[in-house]
Residue, then its C-alpha position, 0 to 999 in steps of 0.5 A: x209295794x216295790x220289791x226290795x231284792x237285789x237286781x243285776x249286778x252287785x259289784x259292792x255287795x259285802x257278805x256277813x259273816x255266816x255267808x262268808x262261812x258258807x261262800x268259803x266252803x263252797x270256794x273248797x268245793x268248787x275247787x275240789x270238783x273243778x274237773x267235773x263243772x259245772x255243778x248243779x246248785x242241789x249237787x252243791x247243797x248234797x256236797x255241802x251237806x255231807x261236809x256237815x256245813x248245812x244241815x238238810x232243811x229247805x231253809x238252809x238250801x234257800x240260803x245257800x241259792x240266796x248266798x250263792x246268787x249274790x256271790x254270782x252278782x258280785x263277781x266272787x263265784x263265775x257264772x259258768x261253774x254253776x248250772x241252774x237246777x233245770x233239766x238239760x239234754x245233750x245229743x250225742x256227737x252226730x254220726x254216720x253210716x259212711x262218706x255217702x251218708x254224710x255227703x246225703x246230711x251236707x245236701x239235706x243241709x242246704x235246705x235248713x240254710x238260712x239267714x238271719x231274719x231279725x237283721x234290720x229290724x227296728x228291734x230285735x225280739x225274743x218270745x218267753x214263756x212261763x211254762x214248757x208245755x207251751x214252747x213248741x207252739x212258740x218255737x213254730x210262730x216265731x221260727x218264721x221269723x228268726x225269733x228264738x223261744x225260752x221258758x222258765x218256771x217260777x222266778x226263773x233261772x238267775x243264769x237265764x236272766x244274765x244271758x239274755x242281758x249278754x244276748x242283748x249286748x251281742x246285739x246291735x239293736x234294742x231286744x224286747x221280750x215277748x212273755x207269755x204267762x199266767x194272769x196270777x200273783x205269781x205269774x205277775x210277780x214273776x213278769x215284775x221280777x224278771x223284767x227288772x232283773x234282765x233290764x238292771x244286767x243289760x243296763x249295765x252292760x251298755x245293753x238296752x231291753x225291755x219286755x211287753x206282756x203279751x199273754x195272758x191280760x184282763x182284755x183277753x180274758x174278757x174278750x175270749x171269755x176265758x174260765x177263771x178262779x179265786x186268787x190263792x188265799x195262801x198267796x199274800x202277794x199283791x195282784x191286780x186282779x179279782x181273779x186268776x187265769x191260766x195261760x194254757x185257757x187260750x185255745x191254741x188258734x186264739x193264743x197264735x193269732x195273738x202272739x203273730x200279730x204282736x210278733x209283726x206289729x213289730x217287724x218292717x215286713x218289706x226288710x222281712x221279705x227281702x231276707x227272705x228272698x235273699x235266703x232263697x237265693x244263697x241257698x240257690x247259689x249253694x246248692x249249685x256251687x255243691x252240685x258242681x263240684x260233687x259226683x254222684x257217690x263222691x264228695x266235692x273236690x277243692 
């Protein structure tokens, strides 16, 4: 059965009544706080909830998100003054011992020079993953190839699908997302739903995505003979399968295996090596250039 929720924008979208009410009162906040955004969508239900515009049930705060994302699709409240309720970790401004220190950072740096490596390429590609635990290994396959690694819980982040519409329009080729996740009525309905709502904001953006399942699949699971379970009888969702498999029951050597393959089924290798080579010899021709111009102890000269 198709699933009947709004994707992408919704530039025509008209609130009833009781979301009028609420979007109102979250306008007085937003504006009351304009100095201290983004908020969090819990900060704001906290706010609106000691205004006494709701009262603290898990109802009325998934009526807020429902009220809120609708208001963020139509245009009516800006994507940057809400943050999603996800952890975020800032560091701090970097910082150094003295000129010697960072002259030593600005020479280390010149290893970490590079260029990009998807330029070129006949699409330009992006791994995800359903849970967190699993980015680091994702983050070392694809760091080889210039690809970048973002995870999501649940049905994932609304912001998190309308960037990667944007990163799709920054772009000058065709994105597609590789996504890793749980072989489940959730794990499929999640897929389902964040592919179409990442392709509707891309579609109409002038952008063009689209995603490929590359873990888990009922191939794998009999291939690898991987262990299983019941689907939840609580869940009442429809779902492909007999039964369930997480997407951390791939040994890690198989999971990588299976993502690089997939990965270079999708790159021009030729392309590959020649950004490659000329990685090596710009950082060649910047070190040389720094090594010129720098004594020992001091910092380059104009």
């Amino acid at each position: 059965m198709p699933n009947k929720r709004p994707r992408g924008p919704q530039p025509h979208w008209r609130p009833k009544r009781e979301t009028v009410r609420v979007l109102t009162a979250v306008d007085a906040v937003l504006d009351r706080y304009r100095d201290h955004l983004p908020v969090s969508l819990r900060q704001l239900f906290y706010v609106l909830l000691s205004d006494g515009v709701l009262a603290k049930t898990e109802r009325d705060y998934k009526r807020m998100c429902e009220y809120v994302g609708m208001a963020r699709r139509s245009g009516r409240i800006p994507w940057d003054v809400i943050r999603d309720d996800t952890q975020i970790a800032v560091d701090a401004p970097p910082s150094f011992t003295g000129p010697e220190d960072f002259w030593t950072a600005v020479n280390a740096a010149v290893d970490d020079y590079r260029v990009d490596r998807q330029a070129g390429q006949p699409v330009r590609l992006e791994l995800w993953c359903e849970t967190a635990g699993m980015v680091p290994q994702l983050v070392r396959l694809g760091e080889e190839f210039g690809i970048a690694c973002f995870s999501g819980g649940g049905f994932d982040g609304l912001a998190g699908k309308h960037d990667a519409a944007v990163r799709a329009m920054e772009g000058e080729t065709k994105t597609r997302i590789l996504h890793l996740g749980d072989y489940d009525q959730s794990g499929e309905h999640m897929f389902s739903s964040l592919a179409e709502d990442v392709i509707a904001f891309a579609e109409a953006a002038g952008a063009e995505v689209d995603f490929e399942r590359v873990a888990v699949t009922p191939e794998q699971i009999a291939t690898y003979n991987l262990p299983t379970a019941p689907p939840k009888a609580t869940d009442r969702r429809s779902f492909s399968g007999t039964t369930t498999t997480q997407a951390e029951a791939l040994p890690p050597d198989i999971l990588a295996t299976i993502v690089r393959e997939t990965i270079e089924a999708h790159r021009d290798p030729a392309l590959h090596r020649q950004a490659l080579a000329r990685e090596e010899a710009e950082r060649r021709a910047i070190r040389e250039r720094l090594n010129g111009q720098t004594e020992p102890g001091r910092p380059p000269t104009e």
